[in-house]
N, C-alpha and C positions, 0 to 999 in steps of 0.2 A: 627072939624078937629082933635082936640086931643081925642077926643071919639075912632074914625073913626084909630085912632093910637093903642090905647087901644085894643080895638077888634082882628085888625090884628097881634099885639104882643099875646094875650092870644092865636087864633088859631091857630099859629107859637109852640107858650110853649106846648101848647098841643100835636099837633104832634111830636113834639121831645121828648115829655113824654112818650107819647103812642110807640115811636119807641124803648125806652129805655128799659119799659116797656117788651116790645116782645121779647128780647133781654135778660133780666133777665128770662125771662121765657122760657127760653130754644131755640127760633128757632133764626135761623142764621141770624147774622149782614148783611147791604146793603153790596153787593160789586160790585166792575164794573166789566165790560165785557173786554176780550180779544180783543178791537180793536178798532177805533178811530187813534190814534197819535201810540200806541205802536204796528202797523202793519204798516207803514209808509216805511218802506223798501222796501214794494213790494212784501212779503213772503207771505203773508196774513196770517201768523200766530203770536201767540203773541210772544213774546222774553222776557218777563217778568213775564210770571205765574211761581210760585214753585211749583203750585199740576193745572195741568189741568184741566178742567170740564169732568163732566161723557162722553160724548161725542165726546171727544177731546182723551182720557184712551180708550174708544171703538174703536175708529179707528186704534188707537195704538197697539192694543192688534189683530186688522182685519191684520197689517203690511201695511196701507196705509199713512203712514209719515216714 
């Protein structure tokens, strides 16, 4: 049982290593998506990005928001 603890702490460390890792080496941190709880409104748009996704600037820039 504490082996069986052992293990899944080490592939826990490692992934958070390894995410660290990817992160020091230049590509971009996790981040969430625009939606879940912060489109809760009904707008279906987020109300809490500061820089929109490419995607989001695209449609912006088409004049469809």
């Amino acid at each position: 049982m504490m082996a069986m603890f052992f293990v899944t702490f080490g592939i826990m460390a490692l992934a958070i290593a390894g995410m660290a890792i990817g992160v020091l080496m230049g590509r971009s941190p996790i981040a969430g998506s625009c939606g879940g709880l912060n489109a809760v409104n009904g707008s279906g748009e987020c109300q809490s990005c500061s820089r929109p996704c490419s995607s989001k600037r695209a449609a912006i820039a088409k004049g469809e928001f």
